[in-house]
KOLLUM-288008 format. One record per atom (N, C-alpha, C, O): residue in one letter; residue number from 1; x, y, z; atom name. Coordinates in nm, 2 decimals. Layout:
% residues N
R r   k      x      y      z  a
R A NUM      X      Y      Z CA
...
% end
This chain:
% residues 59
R r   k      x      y      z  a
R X   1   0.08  -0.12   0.00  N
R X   1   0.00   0.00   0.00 CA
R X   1   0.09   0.13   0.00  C
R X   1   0.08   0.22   0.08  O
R X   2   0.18   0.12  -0.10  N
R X   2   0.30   0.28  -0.09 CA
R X   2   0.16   0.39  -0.13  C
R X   2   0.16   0.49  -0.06  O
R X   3   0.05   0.40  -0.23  N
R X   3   0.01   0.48  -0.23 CA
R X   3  -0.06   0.54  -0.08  C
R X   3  -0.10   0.66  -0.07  O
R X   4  -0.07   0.47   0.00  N
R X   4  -0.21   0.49   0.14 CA
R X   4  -0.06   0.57   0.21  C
R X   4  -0.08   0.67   0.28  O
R X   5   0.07   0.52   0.20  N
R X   5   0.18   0.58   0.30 CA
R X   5   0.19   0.69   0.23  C
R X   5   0.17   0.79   0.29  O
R X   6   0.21   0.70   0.09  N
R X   6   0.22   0.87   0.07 CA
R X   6   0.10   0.97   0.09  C
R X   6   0.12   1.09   0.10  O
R X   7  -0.01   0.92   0.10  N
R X   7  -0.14   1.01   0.11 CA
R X   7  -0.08   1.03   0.25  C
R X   7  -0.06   1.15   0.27  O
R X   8  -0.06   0.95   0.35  N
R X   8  -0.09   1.00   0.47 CA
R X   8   0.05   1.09   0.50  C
R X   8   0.05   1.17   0.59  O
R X   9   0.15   1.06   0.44  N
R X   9   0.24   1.15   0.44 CA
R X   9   0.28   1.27   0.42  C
R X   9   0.37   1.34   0.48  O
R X  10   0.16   1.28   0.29  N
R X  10   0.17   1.44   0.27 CA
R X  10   0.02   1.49   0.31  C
R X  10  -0.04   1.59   0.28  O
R X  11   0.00   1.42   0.38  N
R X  11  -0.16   1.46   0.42 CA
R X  11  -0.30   1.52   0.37  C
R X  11  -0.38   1.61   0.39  O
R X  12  -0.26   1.39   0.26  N
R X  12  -0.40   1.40   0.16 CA
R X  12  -0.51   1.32   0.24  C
R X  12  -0.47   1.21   0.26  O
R X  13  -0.59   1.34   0.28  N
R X  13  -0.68   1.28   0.36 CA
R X  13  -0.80   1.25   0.30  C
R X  13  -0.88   1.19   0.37  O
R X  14  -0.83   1.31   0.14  N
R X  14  -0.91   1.23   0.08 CA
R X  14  -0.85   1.12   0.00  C
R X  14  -0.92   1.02  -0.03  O
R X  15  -0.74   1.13  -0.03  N
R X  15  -0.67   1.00  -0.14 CA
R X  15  -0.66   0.90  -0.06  C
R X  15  -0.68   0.78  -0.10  O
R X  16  -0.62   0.92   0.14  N
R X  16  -0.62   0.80   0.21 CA
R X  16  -0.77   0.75   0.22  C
R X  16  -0.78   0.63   0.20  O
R X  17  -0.87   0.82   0.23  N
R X  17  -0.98   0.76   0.24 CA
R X  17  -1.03   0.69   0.12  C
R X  17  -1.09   0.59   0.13  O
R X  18  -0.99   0.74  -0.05  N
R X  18  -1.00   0.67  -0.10 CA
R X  18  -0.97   0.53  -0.16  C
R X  18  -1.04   0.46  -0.24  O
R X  19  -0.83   0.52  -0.11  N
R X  19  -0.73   0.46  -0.12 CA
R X  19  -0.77   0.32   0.00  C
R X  19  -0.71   0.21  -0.02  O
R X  20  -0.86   0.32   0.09  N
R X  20  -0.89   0.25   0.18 CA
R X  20  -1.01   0.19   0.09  C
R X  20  -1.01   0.07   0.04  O
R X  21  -1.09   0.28   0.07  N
R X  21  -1.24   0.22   0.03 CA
R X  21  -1.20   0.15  -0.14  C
R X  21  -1.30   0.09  -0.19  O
R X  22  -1.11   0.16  -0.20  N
R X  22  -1.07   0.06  -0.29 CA
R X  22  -1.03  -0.09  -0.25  C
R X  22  -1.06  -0.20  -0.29  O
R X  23  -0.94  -0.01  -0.13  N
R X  23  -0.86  -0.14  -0.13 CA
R X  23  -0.98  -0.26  -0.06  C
R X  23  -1.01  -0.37  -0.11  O
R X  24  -1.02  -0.21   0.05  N
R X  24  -1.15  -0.29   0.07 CA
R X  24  -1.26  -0.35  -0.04  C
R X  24  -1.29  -0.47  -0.03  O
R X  25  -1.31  -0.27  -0.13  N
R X  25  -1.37  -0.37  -0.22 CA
R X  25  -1.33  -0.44  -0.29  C
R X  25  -1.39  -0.52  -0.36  O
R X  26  -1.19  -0.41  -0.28  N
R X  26  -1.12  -0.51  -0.40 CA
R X  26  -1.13  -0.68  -0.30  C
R X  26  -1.16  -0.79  -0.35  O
R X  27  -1.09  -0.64  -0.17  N
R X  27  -1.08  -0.71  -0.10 CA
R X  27  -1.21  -0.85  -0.04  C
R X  27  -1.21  -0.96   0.00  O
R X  28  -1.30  -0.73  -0.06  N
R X  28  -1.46  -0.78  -0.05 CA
R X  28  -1.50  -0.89  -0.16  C
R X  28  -1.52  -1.01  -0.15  O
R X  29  -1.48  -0.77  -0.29  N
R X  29  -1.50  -0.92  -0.41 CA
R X  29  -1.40  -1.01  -0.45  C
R X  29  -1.40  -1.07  -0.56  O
R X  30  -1.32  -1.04  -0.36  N
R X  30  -1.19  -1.16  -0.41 CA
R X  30  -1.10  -1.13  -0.51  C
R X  30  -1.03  -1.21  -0.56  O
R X  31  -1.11  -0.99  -0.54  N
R X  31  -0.97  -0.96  -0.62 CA
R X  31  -0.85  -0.93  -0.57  C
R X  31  -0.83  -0.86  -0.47  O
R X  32  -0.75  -1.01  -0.65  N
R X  32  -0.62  -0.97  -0.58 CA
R X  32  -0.57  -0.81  -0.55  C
R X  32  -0.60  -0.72  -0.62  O
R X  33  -0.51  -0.80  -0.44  N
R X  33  -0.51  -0.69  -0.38 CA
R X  33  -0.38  -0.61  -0.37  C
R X  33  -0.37  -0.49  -0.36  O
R X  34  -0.29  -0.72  -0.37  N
R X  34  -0.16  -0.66  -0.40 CA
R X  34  -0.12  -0.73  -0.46  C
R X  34  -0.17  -0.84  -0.47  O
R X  35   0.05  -0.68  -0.54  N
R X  35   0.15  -0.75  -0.67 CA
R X  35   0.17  -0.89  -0.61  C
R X  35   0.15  -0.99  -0.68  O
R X  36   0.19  -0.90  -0.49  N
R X  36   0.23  -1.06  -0.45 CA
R X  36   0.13  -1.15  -0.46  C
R X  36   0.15  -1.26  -0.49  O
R X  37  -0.01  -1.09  -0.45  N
R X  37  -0.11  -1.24  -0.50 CA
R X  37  -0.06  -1.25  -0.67  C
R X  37   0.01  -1.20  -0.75  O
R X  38  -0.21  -1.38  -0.65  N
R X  38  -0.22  -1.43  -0.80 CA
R X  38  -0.30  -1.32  -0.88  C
R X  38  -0.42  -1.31  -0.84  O
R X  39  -0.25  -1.25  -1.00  N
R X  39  -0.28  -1.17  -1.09 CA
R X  39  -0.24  -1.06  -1.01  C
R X  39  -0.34  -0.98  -1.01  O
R X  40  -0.14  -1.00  -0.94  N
R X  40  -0.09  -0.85  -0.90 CA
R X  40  -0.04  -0.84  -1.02  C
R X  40  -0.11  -0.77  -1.10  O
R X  41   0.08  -0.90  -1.08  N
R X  41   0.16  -0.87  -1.17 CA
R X  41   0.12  -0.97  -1.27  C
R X  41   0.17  -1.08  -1.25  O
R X  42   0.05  -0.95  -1.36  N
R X  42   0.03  -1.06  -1.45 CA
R X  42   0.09  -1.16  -1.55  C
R X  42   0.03  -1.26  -1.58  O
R X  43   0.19  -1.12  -1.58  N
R X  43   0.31  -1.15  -1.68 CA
R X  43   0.46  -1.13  -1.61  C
R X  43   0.55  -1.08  -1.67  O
R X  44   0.48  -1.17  -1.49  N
R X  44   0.61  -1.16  -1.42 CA
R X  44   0.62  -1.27  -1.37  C
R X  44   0.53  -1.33  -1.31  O
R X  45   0.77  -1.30  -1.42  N
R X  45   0.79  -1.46  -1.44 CA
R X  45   0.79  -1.52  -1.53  C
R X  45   0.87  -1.61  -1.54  O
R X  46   0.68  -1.49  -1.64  N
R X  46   0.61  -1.61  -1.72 CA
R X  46   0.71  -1.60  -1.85  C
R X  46   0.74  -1.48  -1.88  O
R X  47   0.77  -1.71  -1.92  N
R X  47   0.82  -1.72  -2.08 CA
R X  47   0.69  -1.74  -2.18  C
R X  47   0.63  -1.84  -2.20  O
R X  48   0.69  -1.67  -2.22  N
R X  48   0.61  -1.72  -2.37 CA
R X  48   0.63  -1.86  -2.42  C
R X  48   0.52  -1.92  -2.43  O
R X  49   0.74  -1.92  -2.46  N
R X  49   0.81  -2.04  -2.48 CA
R X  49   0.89  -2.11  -2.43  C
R X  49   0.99  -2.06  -2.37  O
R X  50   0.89  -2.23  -2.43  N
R X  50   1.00  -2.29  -2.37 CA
R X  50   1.16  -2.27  -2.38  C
R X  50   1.19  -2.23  -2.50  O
R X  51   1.25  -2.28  -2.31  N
R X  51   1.37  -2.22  -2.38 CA
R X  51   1.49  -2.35  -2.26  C
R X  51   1.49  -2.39  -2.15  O
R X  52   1.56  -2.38  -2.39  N
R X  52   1.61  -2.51  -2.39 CA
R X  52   1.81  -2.45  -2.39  C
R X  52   1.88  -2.39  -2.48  O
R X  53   1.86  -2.48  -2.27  N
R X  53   1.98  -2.43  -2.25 CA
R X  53   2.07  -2.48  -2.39  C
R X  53   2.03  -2.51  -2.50  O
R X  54   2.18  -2.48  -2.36  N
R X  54   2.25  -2.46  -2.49 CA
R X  54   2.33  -2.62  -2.50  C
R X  54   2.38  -2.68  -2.59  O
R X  55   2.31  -2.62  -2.37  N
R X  55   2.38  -2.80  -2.36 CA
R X  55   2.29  -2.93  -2.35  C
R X  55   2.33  -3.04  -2.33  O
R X  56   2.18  -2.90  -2.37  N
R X  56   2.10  -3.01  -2.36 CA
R X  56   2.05  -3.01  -2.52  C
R X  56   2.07  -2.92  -2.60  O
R X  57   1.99  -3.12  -2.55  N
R X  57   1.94  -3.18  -2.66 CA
R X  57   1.81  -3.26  -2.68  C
R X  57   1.79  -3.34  -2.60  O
R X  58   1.75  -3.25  -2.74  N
R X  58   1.61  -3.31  -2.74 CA
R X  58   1.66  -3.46  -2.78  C
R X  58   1.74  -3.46  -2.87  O
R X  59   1.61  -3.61  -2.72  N
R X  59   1.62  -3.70  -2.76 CA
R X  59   1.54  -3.77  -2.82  C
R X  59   1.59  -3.87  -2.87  O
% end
């Protein structure tokens, strides 16, 4: 939640409030909520194809 620490840091106090009431419904309807669940980062990690080092061989 770096955005909810900077609202309250510079003392936006409507961005923290809104910043709450997101994060809660996200939370409500089972959407991931931060990068660390499943679908934060959607494509980190993943290869498009397989990729076969340079010393191995298909037999």
């Amino acid at each position: 939640m770096r955005l909810l620490r900077l609202a309250v840091e510079s003392q936006r106090w409507d961005l923290a409030a809104h910043t709450l009431v997101l994060a809660t419904a996200r939370f409500l309807s089972g959407a991931p909520v931060g990068p660390n669940e499943q679908g934060g980062k959607r494509n980190a990690g993943k290869r498009r194809g397989e990729k076969r080092s340079a010393g191995k061989t298909k037999a």
